[in-house]
N, C-alpha and C positions, 0 to 999 in steps of 0.2 A: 328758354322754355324748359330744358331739361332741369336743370336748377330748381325751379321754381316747383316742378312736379316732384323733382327729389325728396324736397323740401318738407310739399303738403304729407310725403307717404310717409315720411319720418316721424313728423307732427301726428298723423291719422294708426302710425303704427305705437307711438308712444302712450294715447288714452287709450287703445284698443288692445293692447297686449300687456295681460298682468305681470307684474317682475318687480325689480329695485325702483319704477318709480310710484308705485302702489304699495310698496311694503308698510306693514302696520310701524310705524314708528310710534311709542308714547311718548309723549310729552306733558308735563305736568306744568299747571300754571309756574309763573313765577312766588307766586307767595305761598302754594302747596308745596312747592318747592323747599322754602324757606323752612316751612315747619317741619318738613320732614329732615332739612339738615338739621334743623334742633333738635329732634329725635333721637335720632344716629349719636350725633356727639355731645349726649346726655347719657347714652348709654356706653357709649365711647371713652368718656371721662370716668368708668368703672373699672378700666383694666389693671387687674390686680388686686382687686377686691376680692377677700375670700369666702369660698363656693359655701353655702351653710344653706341645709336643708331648712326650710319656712322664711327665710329671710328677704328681704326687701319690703319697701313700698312705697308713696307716691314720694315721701322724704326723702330715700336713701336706704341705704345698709342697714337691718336691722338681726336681731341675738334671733336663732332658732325658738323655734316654738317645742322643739323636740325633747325632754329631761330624762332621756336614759342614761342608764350609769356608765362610765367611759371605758369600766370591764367588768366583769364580775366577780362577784366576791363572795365567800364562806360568811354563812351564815354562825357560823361561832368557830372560836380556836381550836388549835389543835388538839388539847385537852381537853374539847367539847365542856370546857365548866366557866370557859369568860367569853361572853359576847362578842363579836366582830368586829368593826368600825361596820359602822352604817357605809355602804356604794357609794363614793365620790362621783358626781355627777359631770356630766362631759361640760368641759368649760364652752359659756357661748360665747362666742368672738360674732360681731356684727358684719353681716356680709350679705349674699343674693344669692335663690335661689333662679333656677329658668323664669320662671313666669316674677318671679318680684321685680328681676332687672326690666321685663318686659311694661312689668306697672310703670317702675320707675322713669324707665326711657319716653315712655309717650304721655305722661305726667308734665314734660315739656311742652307739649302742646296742650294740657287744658284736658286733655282724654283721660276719663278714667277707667282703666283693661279690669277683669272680673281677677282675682287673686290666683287663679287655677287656672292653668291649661288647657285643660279639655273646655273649659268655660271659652276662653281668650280662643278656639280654636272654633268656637260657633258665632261669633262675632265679625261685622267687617265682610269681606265681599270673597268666596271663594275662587283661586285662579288656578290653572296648570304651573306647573313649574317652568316650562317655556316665556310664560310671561311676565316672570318675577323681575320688579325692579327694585331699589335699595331699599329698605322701611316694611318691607314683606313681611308679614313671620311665617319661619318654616316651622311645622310640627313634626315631632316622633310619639309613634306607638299609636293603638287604635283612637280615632278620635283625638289626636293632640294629647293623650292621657301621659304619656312618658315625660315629654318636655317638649319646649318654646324656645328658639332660636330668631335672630331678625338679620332681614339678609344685607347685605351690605353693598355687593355687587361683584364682580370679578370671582365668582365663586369663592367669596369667601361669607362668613355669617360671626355675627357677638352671638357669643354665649357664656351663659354662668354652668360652669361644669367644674368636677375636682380640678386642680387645686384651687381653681381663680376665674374670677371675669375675663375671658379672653376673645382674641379673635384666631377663628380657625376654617381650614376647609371646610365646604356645605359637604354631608355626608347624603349624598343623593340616594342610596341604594335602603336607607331604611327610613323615608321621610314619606309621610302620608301626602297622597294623589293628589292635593290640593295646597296653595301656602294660603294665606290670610290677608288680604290688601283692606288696613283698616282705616288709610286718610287716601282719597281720590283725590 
């Protein structure tokens, strides 16, 4: 009899008291799953691609958009009587910028992200950073306006930053209130 009553209060205390077996666990279908590991290691398969301001998109690596000159130059010689060479222009090497990689990586799944940031930062479903799971994107700066990060898991996030595609610590302390959950 004691057993038995043990038993019921165990059973009666385990629906009735919140804890570890009420904890929010997600779980993601198995084929949401799927696509979101394609995601990850499409943008995964970029480490070491180099950082270049306007670059990326749903293809791959692509040349900046940017044509400033690589330094500045004098407008005529020193004898001010022969013209200067024209400003050699910064060489584009094809590479990704935050938000191109981000095009680029969910391009695996058929998604097509808006080319900008703050854009890709009003998209998809806003969460706490307590609830981030791998395939996130974190933002920096007002609105997502700085850059686009995607989180990975274990505190770590892909990002296209100087000098390269890499993977690095989530920098928690300057990351706007909210990540981005854009495949449920």
């Amino acid at each position: 009899m004691k057993r038995t009553y043990a038993a019921m209060l165990g059973i009666a205390l385990l629906f009735a008291t919140p804890g570890l077996a009420s904890a929010d666990v997600i779980r993601r279908p198995a084929d949401t799953q799927k696509i979101i590991n394609a995601v990850i290691a499409r943008g995964l398969s970029q480490r070491g691609v180099p950082f270049t301001y306007g670059g990326g998109n749903t293809d791959g690596p692509t040349t900046s958009t940017d044509n400033t000159p690589a330094a500045p130059a004098a407008t005529t010689s020193l004898l001010g009587l022969i013209p200067a060479p024209a400003p050699a222009l910064a060489p584009k090497v094809p590479g990704f910028d935050a938000s191109g990689l981000m095009v680029y990586s969910y391009a695996a799944a058929g998604i097509k992200l808006p080319r900008r940031s703050n854009d890709q930062y009003n998209i998809g479903r806003k969460i706490p950073p307590s609830q981030a799971i791998p395939g996130d994107l974190i933002f920096y700066g007002p609105e997502g306006s700085q850059s686009v990060t995607m989180f990975l898991g274990n505190n770590l996030m892909l990002e296209a930053s100087e000098p390269a595609v890499q993977v690095s610590p989530v920098r928690f302390d300057t990351m706007t209130p909210y990540l981005v959950r854009v495949i449920e």
